[in-house]
C-alpha positions in Angstrom: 9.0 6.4 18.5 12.8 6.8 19.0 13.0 4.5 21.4 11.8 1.6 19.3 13.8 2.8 16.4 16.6 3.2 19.2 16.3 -0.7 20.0 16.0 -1.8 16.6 18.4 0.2 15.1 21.3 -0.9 17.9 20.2 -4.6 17.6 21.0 -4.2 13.7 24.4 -2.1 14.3 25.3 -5.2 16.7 24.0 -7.9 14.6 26.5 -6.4 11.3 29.2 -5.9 13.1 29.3 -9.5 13.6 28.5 -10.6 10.5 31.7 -8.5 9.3 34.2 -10.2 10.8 36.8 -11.9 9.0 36.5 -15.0 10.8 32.7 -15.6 11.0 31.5 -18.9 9.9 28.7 -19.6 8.4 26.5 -21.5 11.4 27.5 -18.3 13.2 26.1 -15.9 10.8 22.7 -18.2 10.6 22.3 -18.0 14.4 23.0 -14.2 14.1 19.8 -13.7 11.3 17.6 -15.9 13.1 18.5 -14.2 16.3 17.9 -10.6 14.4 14.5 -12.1 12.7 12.8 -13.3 16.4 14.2 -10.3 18.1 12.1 -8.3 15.1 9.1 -10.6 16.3 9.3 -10.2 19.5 9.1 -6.8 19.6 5.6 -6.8 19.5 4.9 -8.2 23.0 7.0 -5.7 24.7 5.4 -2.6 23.3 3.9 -1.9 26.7 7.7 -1.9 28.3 9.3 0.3 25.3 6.0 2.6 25.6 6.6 2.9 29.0 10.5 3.5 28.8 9.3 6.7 26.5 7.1 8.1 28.6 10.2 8.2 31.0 12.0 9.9 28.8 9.5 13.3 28.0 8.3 16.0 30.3 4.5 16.9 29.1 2.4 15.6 31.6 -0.4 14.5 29.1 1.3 11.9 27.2 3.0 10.5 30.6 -0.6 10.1 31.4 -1.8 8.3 27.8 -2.6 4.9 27.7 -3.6 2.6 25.2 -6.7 2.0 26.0 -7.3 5.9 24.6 -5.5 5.5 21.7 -7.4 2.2 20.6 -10.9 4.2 21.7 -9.9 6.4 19.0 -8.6 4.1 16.2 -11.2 1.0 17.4 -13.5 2.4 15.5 -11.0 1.8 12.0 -10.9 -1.5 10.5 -7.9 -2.9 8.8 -8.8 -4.7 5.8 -7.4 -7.8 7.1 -9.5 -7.6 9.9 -12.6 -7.1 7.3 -11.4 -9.8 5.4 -10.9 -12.3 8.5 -14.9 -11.1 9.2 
């Protein structure tokens, strides 16, 4: 989890300290939110990298051997209610 929060939180730190400068113009600071907003989006598909980047990071044995196909064995069984509405 810090790692995401790790990403996210230096991708915001960058993305404000460009939108402080004195001389910023406004087309600049438009490119910098919509680059901040599909950053946010994309985040999503690399999940998988960021998990894996994690796993790197701790020493216990089990959770360097998790994967996500446990996890979902375990929540699977949960519906969202989105999911029950999209059914």
């Amino acid at each position: 989890m810090t790692v995401v929060w790790y990403t996210i939180l230096e991708r915001f730190n960058a993305t404000s300290l460009s939108l402080q400068k004195v001389d910023i113009d406004l087309i600049s600071a438009v490119k910098l939110y919509d680059s901040l907003v599909t950053f946010l989006l994309q985040l999503r598909d690399i999940f998988d990298e960021t998990e894996e980047k994690a796993k790197s990071y701790v020493e216990i044995q089990e959770y360097k051997e998790a994967t996500i196909s446990a996890l979902s064995d375990v929540s699977g069984s949960l519906t969202s209610p989105v999911h029950q509405i999209q059914n």
